[in-house]
C-alpha atoms as an extended CHARMM CRD file, in Angstrom:
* protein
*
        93  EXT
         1         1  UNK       CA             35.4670000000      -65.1510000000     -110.4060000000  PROA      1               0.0000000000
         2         2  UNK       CA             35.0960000000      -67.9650000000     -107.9350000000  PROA      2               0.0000000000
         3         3  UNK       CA             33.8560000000      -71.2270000000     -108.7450000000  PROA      3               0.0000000000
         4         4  UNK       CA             30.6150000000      -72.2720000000     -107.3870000000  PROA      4               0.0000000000
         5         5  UNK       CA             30.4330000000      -75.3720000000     -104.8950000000  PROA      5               0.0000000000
         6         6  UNK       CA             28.7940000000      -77.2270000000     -107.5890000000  PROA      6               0.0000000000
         7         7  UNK       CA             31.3400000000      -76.6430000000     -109.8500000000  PROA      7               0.0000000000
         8         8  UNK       CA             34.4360000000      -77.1420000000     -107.3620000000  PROA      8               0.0000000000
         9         9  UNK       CA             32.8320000000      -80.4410000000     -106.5330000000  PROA      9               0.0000000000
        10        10  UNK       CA             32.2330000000      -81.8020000000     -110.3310000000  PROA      10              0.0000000000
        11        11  UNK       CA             36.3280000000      -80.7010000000     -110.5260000000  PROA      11              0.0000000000
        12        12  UNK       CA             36.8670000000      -83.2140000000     -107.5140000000  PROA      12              0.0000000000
        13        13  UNK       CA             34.7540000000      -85.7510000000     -108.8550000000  PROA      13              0.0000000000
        14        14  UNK       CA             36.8350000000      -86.0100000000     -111.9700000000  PROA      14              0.0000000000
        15        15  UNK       CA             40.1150000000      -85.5790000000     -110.2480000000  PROA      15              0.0000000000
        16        16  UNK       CA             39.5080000000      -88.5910000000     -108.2860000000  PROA      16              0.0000000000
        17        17  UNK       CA             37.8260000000      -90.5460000000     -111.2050000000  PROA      17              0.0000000000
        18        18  UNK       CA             41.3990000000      -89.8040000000     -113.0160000000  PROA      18              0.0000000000
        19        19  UNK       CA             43.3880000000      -91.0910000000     -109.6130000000  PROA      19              0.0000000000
        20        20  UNK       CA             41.6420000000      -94.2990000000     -109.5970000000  PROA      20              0.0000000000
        21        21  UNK       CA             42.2760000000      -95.0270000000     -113.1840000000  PROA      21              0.0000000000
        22        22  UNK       CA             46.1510000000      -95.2930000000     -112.2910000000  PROA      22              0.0000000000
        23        23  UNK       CA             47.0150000000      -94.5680000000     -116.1060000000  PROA      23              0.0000000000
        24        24  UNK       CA             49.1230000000      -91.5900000000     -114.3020000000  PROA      24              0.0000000000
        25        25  UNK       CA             52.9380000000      -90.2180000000     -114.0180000000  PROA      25              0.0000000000
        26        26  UNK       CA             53.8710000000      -90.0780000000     -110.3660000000  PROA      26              0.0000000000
        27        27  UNK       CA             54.4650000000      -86.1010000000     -110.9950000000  PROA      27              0.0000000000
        28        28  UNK       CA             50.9710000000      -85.2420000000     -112.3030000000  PROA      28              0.0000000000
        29        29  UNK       CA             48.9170000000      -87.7390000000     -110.1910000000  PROA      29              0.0000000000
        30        30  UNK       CA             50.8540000000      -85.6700000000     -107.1830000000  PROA      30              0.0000000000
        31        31  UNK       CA             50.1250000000      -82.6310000000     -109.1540000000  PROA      31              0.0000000000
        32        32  UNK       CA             46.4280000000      -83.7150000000     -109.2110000000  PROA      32              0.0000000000
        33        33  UNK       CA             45.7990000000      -84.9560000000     -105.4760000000  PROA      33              0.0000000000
        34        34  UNK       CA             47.7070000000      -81.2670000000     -104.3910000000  PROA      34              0.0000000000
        35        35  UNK       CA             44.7370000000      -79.4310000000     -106.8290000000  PROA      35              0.0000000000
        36        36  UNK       CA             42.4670000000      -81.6670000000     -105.1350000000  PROA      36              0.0000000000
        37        37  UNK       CA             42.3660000000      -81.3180000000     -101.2730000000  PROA      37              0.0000000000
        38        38  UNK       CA             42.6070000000      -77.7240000000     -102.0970000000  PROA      38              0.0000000000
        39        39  UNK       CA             39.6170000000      -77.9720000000     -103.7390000000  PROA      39              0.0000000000
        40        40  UNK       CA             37.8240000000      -80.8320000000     -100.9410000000  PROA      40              0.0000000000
        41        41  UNK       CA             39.0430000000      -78.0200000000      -98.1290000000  PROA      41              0.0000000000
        42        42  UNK       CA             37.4590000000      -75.4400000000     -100.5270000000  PROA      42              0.0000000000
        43        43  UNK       CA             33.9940000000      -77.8740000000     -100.2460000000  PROA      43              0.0000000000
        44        44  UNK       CA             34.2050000000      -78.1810000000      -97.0880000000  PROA      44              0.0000000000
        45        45  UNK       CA             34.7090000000      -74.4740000000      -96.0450000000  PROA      45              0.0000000000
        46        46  UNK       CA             31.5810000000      -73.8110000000      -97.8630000000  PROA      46              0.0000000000
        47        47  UNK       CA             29.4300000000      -76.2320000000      -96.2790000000  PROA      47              0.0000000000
        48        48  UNK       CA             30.4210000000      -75.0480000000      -93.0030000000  PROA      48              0.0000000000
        49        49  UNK       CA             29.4890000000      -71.4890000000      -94.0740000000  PROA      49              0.0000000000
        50        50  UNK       CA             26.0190000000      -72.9650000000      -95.2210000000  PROA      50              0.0000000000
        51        51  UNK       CA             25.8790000000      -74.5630000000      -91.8110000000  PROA      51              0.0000000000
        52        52  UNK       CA             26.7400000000      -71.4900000000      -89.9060000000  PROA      52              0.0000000000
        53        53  UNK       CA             23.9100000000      -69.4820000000      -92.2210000000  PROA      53              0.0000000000
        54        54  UNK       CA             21.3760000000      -72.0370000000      -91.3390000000  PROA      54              0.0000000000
        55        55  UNK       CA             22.0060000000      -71.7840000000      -87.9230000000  PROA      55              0.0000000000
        56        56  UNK       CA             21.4810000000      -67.8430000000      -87.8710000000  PROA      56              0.0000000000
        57        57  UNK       CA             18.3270000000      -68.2240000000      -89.7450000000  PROA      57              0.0000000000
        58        58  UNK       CA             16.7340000000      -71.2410000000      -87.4370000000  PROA      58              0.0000000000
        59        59  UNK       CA             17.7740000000      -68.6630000000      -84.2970000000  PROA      59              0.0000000000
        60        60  UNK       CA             13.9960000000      -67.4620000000      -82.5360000000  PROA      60              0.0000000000
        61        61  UNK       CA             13.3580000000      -64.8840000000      -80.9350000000  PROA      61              0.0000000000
        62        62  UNK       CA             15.6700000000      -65.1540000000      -78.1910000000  PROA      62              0.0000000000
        63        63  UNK       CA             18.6840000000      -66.4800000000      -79.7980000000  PROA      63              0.0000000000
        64        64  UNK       CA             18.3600000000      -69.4930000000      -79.1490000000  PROA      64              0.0000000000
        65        65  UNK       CA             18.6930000000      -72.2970000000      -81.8690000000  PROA      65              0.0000000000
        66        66  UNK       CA             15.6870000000      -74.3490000000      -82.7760000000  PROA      66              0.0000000000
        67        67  UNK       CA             17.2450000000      -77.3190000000      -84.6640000000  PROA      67              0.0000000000
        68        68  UNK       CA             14.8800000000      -80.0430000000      -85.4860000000  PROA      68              0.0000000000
        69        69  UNK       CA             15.3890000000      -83.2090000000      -87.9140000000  PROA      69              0.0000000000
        70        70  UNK       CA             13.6800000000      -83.0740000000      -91.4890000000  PROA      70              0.0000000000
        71        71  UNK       CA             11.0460000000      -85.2130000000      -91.7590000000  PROA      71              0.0000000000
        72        72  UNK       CA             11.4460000000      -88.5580000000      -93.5860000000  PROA      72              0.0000000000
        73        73  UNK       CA              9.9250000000      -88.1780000000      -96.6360000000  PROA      73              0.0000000000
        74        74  UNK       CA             11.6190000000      -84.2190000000      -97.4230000000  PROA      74              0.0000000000
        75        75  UNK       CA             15.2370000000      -86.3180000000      -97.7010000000  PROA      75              0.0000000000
        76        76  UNK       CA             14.5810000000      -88.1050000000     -100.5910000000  PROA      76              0.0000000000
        77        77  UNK       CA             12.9980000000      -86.7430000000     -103.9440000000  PROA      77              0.0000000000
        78        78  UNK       CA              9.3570000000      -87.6710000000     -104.7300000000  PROA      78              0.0000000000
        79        79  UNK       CA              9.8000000000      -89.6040000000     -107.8980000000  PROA      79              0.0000000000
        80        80  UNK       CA              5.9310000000      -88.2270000000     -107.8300000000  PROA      80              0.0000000000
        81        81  UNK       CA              6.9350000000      -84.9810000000     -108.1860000000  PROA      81              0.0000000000
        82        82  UNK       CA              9.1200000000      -85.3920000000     -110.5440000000  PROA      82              0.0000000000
        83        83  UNK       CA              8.5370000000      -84.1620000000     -114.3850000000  PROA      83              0.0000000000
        84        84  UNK       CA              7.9860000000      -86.8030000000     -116.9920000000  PROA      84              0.0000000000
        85        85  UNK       CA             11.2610000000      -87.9510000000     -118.8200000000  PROA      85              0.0000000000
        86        86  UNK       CA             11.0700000000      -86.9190000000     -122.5050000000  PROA      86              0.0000000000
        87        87  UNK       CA             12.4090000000      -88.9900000000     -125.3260000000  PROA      87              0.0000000000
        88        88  UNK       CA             13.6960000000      -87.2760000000     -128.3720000000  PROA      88              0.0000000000
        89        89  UNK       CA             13.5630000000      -90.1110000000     -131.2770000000  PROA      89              0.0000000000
        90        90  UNK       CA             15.8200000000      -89.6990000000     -134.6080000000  PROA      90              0.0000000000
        91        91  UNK       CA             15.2050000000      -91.4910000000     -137.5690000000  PROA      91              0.0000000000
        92        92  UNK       CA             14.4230000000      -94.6140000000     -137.1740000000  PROA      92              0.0000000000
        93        93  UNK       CA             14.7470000000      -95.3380000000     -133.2010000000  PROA      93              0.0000000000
């Protein structure tokens, strides 16, 4: 089964967090960069394919695109919105 952007991304995240420790052998740091541009190509072919999906679906009538920016505040998260952070307390804390 393939692994889901999400996932291929968290891979690359930790690749590079283990290339910038430098605590590496030349082989397996090589070994490591090789896994990951596979994987950053793998990314980046599914963003494009989001792109392209979007683009179908924002078509009207005609075919013609009708691309428009998002509005300021639908970028960023409403910390409004957002559910109350719970605190689990053992023992004494």
């Amino acid at each position: 089964m393939e692994k889901t952007f999400e996932a291929s991304l968290a891979e690359l995240e930790k690749i590079v967090a283990q290339l910038e420790s430098g605590d590496l052998p030349l082989e397996e740091s090589l070994k490591l960069f090789e896994t990951g541009v596979k994987l950053s190509r793998v990314c980046r072919e599914r963003l494009t394919e989001a792109e392209r999906r979007i683009e179908v679906l924002m078509k009207d009538g005609n075919g013609n695109l009708s691309l428009s920016d998002l509005p300021p505040d639908s970028r960023t998260p409403s910390t409004e919105a957002a559910a109350p952070i719970k605190r689990i307390v053992f023992g004494d804390d």
